[in-house]
C-alpha positions in Angstrom: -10.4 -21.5 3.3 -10.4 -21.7 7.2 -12.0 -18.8 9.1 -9.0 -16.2 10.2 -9.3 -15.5 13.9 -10.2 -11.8 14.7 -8.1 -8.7 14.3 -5.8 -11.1 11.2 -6.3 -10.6 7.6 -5.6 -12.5 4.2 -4.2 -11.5 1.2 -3.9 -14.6 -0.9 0.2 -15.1 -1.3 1.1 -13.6 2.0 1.0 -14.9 5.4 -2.1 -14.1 8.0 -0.5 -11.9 10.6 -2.8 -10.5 13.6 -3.1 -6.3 13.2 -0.9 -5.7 16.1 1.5 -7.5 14.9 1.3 -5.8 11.5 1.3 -2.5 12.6 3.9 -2.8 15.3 6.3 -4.5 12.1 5.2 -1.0 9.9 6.3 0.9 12.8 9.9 -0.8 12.9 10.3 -1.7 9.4 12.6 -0.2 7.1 9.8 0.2 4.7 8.3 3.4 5.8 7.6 6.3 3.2 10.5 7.4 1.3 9.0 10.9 1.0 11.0 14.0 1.8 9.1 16.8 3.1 10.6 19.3 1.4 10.7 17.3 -2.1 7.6 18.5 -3.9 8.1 16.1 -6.9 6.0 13.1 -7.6 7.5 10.1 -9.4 6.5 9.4 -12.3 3.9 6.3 -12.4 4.1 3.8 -15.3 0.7 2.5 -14.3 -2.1 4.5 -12.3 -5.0 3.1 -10.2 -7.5 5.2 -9.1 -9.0 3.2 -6.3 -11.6 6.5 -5.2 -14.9 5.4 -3.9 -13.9 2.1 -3.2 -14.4 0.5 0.7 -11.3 -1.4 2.5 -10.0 -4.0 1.4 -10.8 -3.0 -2.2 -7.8 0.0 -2.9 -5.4 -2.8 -1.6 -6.3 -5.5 -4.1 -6.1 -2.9 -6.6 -2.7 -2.4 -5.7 -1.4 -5.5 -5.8 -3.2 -6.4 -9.2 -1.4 -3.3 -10.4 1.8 -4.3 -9.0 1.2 -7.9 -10.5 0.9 -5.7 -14.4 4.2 -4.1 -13.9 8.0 -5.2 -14.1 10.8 -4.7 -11.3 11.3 -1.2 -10.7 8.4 0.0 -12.3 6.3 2.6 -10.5 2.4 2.5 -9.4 0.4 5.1 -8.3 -2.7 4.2 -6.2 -5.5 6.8 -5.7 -7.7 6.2 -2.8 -10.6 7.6 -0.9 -11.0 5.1 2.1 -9.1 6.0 5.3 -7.9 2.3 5.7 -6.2 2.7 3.1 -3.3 4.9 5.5 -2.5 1.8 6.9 -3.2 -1.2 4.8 -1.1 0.3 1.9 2.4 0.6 3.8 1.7 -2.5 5.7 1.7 -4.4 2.8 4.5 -3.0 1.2 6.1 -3.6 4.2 5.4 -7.6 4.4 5.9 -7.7 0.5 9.0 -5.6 0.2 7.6 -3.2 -2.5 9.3 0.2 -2.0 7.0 2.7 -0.8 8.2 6.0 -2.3 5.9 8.4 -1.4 2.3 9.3 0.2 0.3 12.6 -0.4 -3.1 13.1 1.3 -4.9 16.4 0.1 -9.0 17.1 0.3 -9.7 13.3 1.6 -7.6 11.8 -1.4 -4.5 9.7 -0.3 -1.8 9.1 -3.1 0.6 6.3 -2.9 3.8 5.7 -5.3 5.0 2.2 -4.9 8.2 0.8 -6.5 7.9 -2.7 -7.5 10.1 -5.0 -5.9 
C-alpha cells in the first residue's frame, strides 16, 4: 500500500478523500442523522457493537464489520467511547450510503443506529 498524504484516510473498499473534503461532503450530504429531537425511541438493532474503550479508527472498523454481518435494511447499533468517533461514524455512512438513523451521546458514551444499505 502507498503512503496516504496527510489529513486523507483509508478504509479498504472506499476511496481516500482528504478530511476537508470529507467533512465539508458530511456537511452537505443528505446523510446526516435521521434523529428527531423530540422522538425518544431507539430502533431496534438486529446486531450490537459495543466499540467502548476502543481508540480511533478502531469503533469504525467495528462498524463496518458489523455492517458486513447483516442484510439490507437490517439495523446496527455501535457503542463508542472515543470522540472521533462523532465524526468518522457519519462520514462514512455518508461516503457508503448506509442510513444513519440516529445518534445519542449521554455520560461520554455516543450511540449510533445505522441502517444498512
Amino acid at each position: 500500500m502507498q503512503a496516504l498524504p496527510a489529513g486523507s484516510f483509508y478504509l479498504p473498499g472506499l476511496t481516500e478523500q482528504p478530511l476537508q473534503e470529507r467533512d465539508d461532503a458530511l456537511m452537505n450530504s443528505q446523510s446526516q442523522p435521521h434523529a428527531d429531537a423530540n422522538n425518544t425511541a431507539e430502533p431496534t438493532p438486529d446486531l450490537v457493537i459495543d466499540a467502548s474503550g476502543l481508540a480511533c479508527p478502531m469503533p469504525l472498523l467495528k462498524a463496518k464489520q458489523g455492517l458486513n454481518r447483516l442484510e439490507s435494511g437490517q439495523i446496527l447499533e455501535v457503542r463508542a467511547t472515543d470522540p472521533g468517533a462523532e465524526r468518522d461514524i457519519p462520514a462514512f455512512c455518508s461516503i457508503s450510503g448506509h442510513k444513519l438513523l440516529q445518534v445519542r451521546a449521554a455520560n461520554a458514551l455516543f450511540s449510533y443506529w445505522l441502517q444498512k444499505r
